[in-house]
N, C-alpha and C positions, 0 to 999 in steps of 0.2 A: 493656650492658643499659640501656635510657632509665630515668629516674627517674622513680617513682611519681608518678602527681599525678591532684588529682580530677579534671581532665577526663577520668581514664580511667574514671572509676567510673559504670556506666551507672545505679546506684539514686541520684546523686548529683543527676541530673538534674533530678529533682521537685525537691530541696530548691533547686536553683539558681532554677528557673523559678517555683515559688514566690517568693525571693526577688523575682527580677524583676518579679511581677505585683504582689508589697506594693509595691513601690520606687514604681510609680507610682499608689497611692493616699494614701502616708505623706506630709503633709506633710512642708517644712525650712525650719527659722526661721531659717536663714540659706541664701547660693544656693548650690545643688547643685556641686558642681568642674565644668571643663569637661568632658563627653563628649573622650575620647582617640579616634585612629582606628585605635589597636589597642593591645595591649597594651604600659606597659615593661617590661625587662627591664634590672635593673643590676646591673652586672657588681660584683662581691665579692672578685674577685684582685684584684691587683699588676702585671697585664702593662704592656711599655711598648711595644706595638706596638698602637696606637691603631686603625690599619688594622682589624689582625685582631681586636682586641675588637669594632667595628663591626659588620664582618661574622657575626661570631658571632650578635652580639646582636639581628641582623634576622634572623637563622637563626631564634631561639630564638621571636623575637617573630610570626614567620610559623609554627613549628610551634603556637605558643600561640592562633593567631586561627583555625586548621583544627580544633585540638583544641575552643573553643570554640565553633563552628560545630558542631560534632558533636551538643555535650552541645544546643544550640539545639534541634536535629533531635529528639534522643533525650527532651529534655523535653516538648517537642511529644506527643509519645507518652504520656509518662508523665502528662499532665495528660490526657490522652484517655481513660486507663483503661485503656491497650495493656499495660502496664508489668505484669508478673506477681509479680515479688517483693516478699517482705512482711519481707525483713529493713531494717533502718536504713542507711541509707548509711555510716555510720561502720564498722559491721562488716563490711562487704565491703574497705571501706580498710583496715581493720588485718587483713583475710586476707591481703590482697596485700602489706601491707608483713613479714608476716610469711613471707613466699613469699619476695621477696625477702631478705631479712634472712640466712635459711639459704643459699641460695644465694650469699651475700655473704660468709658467714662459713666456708661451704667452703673458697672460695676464697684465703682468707687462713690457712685453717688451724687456726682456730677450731673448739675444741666446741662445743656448746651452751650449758654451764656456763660457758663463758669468756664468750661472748657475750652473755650478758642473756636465753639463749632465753625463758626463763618471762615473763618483760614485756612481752615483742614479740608473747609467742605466747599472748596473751589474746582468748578468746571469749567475746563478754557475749551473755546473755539477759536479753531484757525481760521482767520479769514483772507480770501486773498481778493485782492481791491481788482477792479473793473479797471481798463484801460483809463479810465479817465477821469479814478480816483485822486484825489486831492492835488489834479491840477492847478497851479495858479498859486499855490501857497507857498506865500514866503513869510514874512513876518521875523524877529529877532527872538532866538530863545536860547537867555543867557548868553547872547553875545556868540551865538555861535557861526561860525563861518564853514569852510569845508572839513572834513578830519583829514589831520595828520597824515603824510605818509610814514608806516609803522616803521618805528625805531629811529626817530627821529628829534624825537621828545622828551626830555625827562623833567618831571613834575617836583621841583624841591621842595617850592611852597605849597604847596595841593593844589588840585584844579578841580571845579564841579562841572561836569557835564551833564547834556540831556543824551539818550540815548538814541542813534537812530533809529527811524520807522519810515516803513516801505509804503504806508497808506499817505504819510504827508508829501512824499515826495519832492524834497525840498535838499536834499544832500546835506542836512544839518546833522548836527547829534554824532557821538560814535558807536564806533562797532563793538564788536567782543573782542577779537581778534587785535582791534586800534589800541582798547584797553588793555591786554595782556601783553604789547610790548612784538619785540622782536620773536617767535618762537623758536628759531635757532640759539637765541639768548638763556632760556630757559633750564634751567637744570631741576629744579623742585618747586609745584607750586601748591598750595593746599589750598584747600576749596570748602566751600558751605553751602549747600542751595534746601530751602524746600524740598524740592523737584528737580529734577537733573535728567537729559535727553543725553543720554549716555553716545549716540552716535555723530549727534550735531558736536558735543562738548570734548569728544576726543579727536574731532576733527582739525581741533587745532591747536595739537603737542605732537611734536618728534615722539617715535618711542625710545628714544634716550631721554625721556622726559620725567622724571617721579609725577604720579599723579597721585595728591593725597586728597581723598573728597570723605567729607563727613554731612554725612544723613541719617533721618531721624526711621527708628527700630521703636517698638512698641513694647518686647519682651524685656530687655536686654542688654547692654553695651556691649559690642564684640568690635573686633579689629582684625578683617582678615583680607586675603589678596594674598598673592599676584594672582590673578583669575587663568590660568594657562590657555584653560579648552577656549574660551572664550576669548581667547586674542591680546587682552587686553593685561598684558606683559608687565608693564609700567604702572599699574593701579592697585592703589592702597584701600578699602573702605572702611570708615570709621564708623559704623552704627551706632546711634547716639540715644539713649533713652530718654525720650520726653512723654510727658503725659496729658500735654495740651499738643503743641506742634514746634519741633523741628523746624525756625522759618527763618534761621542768620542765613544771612547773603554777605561774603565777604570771598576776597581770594588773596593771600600773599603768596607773592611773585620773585622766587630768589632767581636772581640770572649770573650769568657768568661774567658780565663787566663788573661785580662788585655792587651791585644793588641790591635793595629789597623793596618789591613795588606793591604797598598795601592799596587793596581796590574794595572799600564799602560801598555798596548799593541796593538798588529797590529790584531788581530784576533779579528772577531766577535765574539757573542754568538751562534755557530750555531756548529755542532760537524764538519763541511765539515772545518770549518778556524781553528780547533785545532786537523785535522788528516788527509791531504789530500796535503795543501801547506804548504809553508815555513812563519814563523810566527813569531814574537820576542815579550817576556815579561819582562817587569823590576817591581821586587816585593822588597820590603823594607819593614820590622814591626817597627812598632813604640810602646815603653810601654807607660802605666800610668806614670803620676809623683809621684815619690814618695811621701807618706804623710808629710805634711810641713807646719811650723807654719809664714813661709815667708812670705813675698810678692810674689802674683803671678807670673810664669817667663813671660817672656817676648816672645811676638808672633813674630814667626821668619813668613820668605818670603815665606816658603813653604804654613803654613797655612792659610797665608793669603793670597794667589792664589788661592788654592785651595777653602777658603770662600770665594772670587768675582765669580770664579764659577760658584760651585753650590746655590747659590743668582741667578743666569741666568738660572738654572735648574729647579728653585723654590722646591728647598729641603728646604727652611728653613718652608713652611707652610705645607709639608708635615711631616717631623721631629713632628710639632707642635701637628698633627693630629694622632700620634700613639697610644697616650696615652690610649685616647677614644677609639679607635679603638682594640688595643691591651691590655686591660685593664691587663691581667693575666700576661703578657710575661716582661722580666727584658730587660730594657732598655738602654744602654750602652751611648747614647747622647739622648737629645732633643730638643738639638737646636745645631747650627752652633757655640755658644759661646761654647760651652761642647769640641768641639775639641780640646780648649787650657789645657784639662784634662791631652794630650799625647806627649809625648817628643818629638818635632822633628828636636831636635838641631842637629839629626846625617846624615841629608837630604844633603848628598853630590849633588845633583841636583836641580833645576829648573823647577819650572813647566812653559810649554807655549802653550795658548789655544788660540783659535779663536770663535769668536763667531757669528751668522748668523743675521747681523746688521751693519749699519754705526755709528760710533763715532765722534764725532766730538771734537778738541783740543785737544792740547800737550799731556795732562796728560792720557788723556781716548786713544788716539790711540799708546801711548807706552805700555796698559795694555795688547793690545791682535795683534793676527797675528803676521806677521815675525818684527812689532817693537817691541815685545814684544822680538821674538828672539835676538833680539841686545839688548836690555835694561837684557835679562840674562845673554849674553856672557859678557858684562860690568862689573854686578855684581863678577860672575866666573873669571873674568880678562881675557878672553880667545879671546876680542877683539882685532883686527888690529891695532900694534903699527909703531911708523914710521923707515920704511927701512922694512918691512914685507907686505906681502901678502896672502889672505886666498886662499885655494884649495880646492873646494867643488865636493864631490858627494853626488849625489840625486839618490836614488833610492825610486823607488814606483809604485805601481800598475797602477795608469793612468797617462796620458800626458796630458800635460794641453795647450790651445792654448796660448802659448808663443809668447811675443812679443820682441825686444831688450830692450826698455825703462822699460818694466815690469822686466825684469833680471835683469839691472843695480840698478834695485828698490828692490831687491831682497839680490841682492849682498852687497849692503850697509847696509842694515841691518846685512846680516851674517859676516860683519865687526864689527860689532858694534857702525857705524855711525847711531845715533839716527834723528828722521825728527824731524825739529823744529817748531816755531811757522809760520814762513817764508814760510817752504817748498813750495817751486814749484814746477812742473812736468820740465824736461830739453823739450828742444826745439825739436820738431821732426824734424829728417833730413827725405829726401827725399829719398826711399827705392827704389834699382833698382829690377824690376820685375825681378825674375826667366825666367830665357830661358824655351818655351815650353818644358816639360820634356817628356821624353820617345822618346828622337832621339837618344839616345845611340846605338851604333851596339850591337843587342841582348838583351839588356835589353828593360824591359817594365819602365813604369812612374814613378814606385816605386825607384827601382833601380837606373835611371838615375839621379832621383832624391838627390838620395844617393851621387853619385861622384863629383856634382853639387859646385861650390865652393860658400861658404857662401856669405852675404853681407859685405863684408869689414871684418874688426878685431872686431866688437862692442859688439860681445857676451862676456861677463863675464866670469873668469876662471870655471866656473859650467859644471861639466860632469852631463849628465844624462843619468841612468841605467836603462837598459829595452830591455827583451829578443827579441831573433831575432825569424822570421819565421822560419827558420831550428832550434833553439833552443826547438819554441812548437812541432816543428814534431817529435823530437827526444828526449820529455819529459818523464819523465816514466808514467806519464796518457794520452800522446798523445796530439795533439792539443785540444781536446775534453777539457781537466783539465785547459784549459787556459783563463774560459769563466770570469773571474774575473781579468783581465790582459787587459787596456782599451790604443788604438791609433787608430785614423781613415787620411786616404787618403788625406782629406782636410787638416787637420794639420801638414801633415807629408812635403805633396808638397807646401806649404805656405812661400810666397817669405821671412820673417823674420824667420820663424822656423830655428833653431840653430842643423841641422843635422848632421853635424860636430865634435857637442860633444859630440853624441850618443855612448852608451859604453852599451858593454856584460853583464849580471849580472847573472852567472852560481852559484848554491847552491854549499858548500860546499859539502853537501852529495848527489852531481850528478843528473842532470834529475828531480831535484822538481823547480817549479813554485816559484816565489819569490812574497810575499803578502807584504812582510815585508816595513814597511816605515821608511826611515832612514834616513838621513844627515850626511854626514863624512866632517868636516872641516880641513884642516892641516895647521897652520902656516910655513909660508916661507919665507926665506931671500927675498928681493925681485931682489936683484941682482943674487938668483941661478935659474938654470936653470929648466922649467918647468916639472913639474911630465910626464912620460908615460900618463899617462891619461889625464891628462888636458887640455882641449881645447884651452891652450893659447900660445901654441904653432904658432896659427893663425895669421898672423902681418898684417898690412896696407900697406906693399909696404914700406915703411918708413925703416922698422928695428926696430920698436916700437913692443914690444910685450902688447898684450893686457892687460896681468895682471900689468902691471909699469903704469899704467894710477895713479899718485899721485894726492895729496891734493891741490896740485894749478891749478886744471883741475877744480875743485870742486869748489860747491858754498860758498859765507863767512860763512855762518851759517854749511856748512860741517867742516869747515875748523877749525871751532871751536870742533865740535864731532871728529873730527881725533887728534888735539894736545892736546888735554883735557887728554887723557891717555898716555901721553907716559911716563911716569913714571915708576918706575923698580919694580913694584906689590907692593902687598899690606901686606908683611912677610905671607902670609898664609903657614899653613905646611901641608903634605899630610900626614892624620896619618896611622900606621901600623894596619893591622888586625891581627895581628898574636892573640889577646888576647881573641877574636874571634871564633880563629881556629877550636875549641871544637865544638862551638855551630853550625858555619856555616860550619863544617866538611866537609868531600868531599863538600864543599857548593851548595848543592842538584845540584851537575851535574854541576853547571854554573858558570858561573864567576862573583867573586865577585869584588864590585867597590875598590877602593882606595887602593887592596894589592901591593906590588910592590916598586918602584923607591921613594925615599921619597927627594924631591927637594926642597929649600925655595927660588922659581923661577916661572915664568908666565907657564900657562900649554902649550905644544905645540898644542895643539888645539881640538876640541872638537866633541861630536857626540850627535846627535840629534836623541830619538826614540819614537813613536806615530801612530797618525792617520792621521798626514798633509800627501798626496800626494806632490808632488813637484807641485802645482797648485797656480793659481791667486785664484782659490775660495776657497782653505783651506786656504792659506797664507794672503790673502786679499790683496787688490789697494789702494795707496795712490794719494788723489783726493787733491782740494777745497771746502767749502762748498761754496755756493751760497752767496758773501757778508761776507760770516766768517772763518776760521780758517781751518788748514788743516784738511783731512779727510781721513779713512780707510775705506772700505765697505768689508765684508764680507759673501761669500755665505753660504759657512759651519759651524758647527759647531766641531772643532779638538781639539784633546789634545795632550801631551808629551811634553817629557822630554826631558832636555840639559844637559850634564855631560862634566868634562872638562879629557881631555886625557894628558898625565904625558908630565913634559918637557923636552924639546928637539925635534926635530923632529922624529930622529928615534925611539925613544921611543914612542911618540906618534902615528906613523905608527906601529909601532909592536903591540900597545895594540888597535888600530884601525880593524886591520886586524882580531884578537882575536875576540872580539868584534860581528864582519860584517857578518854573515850567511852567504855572499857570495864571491864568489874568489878575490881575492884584488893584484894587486892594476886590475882593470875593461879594458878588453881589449875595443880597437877602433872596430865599424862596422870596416868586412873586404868588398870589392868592390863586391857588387853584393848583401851584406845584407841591407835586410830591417826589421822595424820592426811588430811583430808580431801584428795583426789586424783581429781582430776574426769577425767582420762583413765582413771584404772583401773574409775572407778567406771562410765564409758560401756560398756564392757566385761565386765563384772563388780560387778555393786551387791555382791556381796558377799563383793572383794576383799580385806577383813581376815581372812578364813575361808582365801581360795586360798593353795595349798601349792607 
């Protein structure tokens, strides 16, 4: 099967040929790259038969100048007003890649649930608000005030923002454009998205601009651009082979004052996920070092995260490739060693990716997935010490098919019990089926389902957030704006699914759709008494509450990652921003990290923002190998950040809450809510009733 790509996408064509007709009105303050006389293509294996990589590569580069020629043809059209369709181009691309995807996972064996379906298998509607949509709404979220006039900001200690949205109408949140800084600043910026609206997204780069964008290819890893016929002069693409989904959303932003501006977030490249839902970005600048006759400084954790990366991205043969490529244009790195150019000793976070692959051994499966989350809560000090207990909420766009063992495997990580060389999967108990559901008086399957009492106490203290059917009805884009909001029937009514710890996740500013992917940790005594929201409140009949399950329940090799930290931290201080204040002024609307409580004490617990879903195939499964050492598999490919929240508990709920785009602390389903399920609801509006 050939690998997706947008020359096949015929709605893509307007955006290209657009493209092309700004290209040549925009000026560039510096000269344009040479015109190429057709596309490259560089190769991303290890072959050592030179011959044959050649040949391929004029293969590839001859299908890519037919396929361009096409979309020529076809945009031709599409600017005539031939062109009949009225959806985005980006939604036809993620039809197809979701076409794909199933038939990929077929073939390998793959369910749905294993595969990431729900992420790949996202349909978005535009919706655009009525006159007199979300009037009246104000409300504080995260402390945000107006955005920035752009380039007027630079973020030393990070800032988290909400994104804006055209449906609250409230001039809160920022833009894309706010985020990416000055674009006459810009010299190269590399991109990640899902999805990517190729005309909305190049609408705001100079074409003196490198555009490096990496998305996800089904067959294949290739590396090709500059696109000529197609306008788009300045574009690199990095096709990236995933076998779940392609879903990092990240941008760094090299500019010409001397910066490097890393931007993690929950929103695509598409203008619908930066003006329609609720979205969170965390932006931090990093400078040059200053000129020095030193020794070079020393590579902190941030940059070398960030370089095992994109090493997986295969940015380092692209970097390699500019030179040639962009002969005229000033070039801020060119290779992955260049990044130790920029300071990034002031990285109050963590980075933690997942990558679309099994690993195998200690060292390689605490690099990525959720061991990776506990190998940074360690670092951060922000793991489970003895007499404490963590309190997690999960909010995020899909539901993932949750098992107990996968939770508890879950949960150990967001402790900061690391898997050893040992690890074993625990013993499966015997799971008692669900009563046929939907014999409730009045209620349908969904419902009944809902009041349903769990399987014993064995779900983990883990809420999980996710809007209700009366939530989408009553959204201000209607159920219509929900199509990017993923839980299906089967998942919901499934004898292990943890219904129980199902929680409300209403936006701060009313009636928007939550895209936003988060993690809220809270440290706790473990002798006080369970949060409002936590689901551990659930006991065994015993008088045992779920979250007091300790370290002699645990295996030896746990029992070693539980007492290894109890220690009384590591003197870290939490330094003042006030020196700051100037620079990150109103701190463009959002709130900035580390101002605050200054403790020389363990953080009360931490939050987590990105592209994971709360899912097995963002977070990945710890296995066996066959004969060898343990094992993580993962479907996707995710990114973000782990930050640690101030100590103490209540401190760390107050800046948790700050923080959270959405209302905190997360109400419980009330008796009769279900959650909201856009296939059933196409079907059936009034699926919670059906028997």
């Amino acid at each position: 099967m050939a690998p997706s790509s947008d020359t096949d996408d015929p709605d893509l064509a307007r955006a290209l040929a657009l493209s092309l007709a700004e290209s040549t009105r925009r000026p560039s303050p510096v000269p344009a790259p040479a015109r190429p006389s057709s596309n490259d293509t560089i190769d991303v294996t290890n072959s050592d038969d030179e011959d044959a990589d050649f040949q391929a590569q004029m293969q590839k580069a001859i299908e890519l100048s037919r396929a361009e020629s096409s979309i020529a043809h076809h945009a031709a059209h599409a600017i005539a007003g031939e062109s009949s369709s009225s959806r985005p181009p980006w939604l036809e691309e993620r039809r197809k890649m979701e076409a794909e995807r199933i038939e990929r996972a077929a073939k390998r064996g793959f369910t749905q649930e294993d595969d990431g379906a729900d992420e790949a298998r996202k349909k978005m509607r535009t919706v655009v608000p009525s006159s007199g949509s979300g009037s009246g709404l104000g409300g504080r979220v995260h402390g945000l005030g107006a955005p920035p006039r752009p380039g007027t900001v630079k973020y030393l200690h990070g800032a988290v923002h909400s994104t804006y949205n055209t449906l609250a109408r409230d001039e809160k949140g920022i833009k894309f454009a706010d985020a990416l800084g000055p674009r006459d600043k810009i010299q190269l910026v590399i991109l990640s998205s899902f999805v990517k609206d190729v005309e909305w997204l190049d609408s705001h780069f100079d074409k003196s601009t490198i555009v490096v964008c990496c998305q996800q290819r089904h067959k294949e890893s290739t590396i090709t651009g500059p696109h000529a016929v197609a306008g788009l002069l300045n574009w690199i693409n990095v096709n990236v082979y995933a076998s779940g989904c392609y879903h990092i959303k990240f941008a760094l932003v090299f500019t010409s004052d001397g910066y490097l501006r890393v931007i993690v977030c929950t929103a695509n490249l598409i203008h619908y996920d930066w003006d329609q839902v609720e979205n969170t970005v965390w932006i931090q600048d990093f400078p040059l070092h200053p000129p020095s006759s030193g020794p070079p400084p020393s590579t902190t954790s941030f940059q070398s995260s960030w370089a095992a990366l994109l090493t997986k991205l295969h940015i380092p043969k692209t970097l390699s490739a500019l030179p040639r490529l962009f002969p005229n244009n000033p070039l801020p790195i060119r290779s992955l060693a260049d990044l130790s150019k920029y300071d990034f000793s002031k990285a109050r976070v963590k980075l933690v990716a997942s990558v679309s692959e099994s690993v195998v051994g200690v060292d390689e499966v605490r690099q990525w997935g959720h061991p990776r989350l506990g190998a940074a809560l360690r670092e951060l000090g922000c793991e489970v010490r003895k007499g404490s207990r963590v309190e997690l909420e999960c909010q995020g766009s899909s539901v993932g098919a949750y098992t107990i063992a996968w939770g508890k495997e879950f949960y150990d990580s967001a402790s900061g019990v690391l898997p050893t060389a040992d690890w074993k999967p625990a013993p499966k108990k015997k799971i008692v089926k669900m009563p046929a559901a939907g014999k409730g008086k009045g209620k349908g399957k969904a419902a009944a389902a809902a009041t349903e009492t769990p399987p014993g106490d064995e779900w983990p203290p883990i809420a999980i957030l996710f809007p209700t059917l009366g939530m989408a009805q009553s959204n201000l884009a209607g159920p219509d704006g929900g199509g990017t909001m993923f839980c299906d029937m089967k998942k919901w009514t499934g004898p292990e699914f943890p219904r129980h710890a199902f929680r409300k996740n209403p936006s701060k500013r009313a009636g928007l759709f939550m895209h936003t992917k988060m993690i809220i940790g809270i440290l706790r005594p473990s002798a006080s008494p369970p949060s409002s929201s936590s689901p551990v409140a659930v006991t065994n009949g015993k008088g045992r509450e779920d979250g007091k399950k300790g370290a002699a329940e645990r295996s030896t090799s746990e029992k070693v990652a539980w007492t290894a930290s109890e220690d009384e931290g590591d003197g870290s201080e939490t330094e003042s921003d006030d020196e700051d204040a100037a620079g990150e002024g109103a701190k463009g609307g959002g709130r900035t990290l580390g101002s605050g409580r200054m403790r020389r004490s363990k953080p009360g617990g931490w939050l987590y923002l990105g592209s994971h879903n709360f899912t097995p195939a963002a977070w990945g499964r710890l296995g066996r190998q066959a004969g060898g050492g343990v094992k993580l598999s993962m479907a996707n490919f995710e990114l973000g950040i782990v930050m640690p929240l101030p100590a103490g508990t209540e401190w760390a709920e107050a800046e948790a809450t700050t923080l959270a785009p959405f209302q905190r602390p997360p109400a419980k389903y009330a008796s009769g809510d279900v959650p909201w399920m856009q296939f059933s609801y196409e079907k059936n509006r009034d699926y919670d009733k059906a028997r």
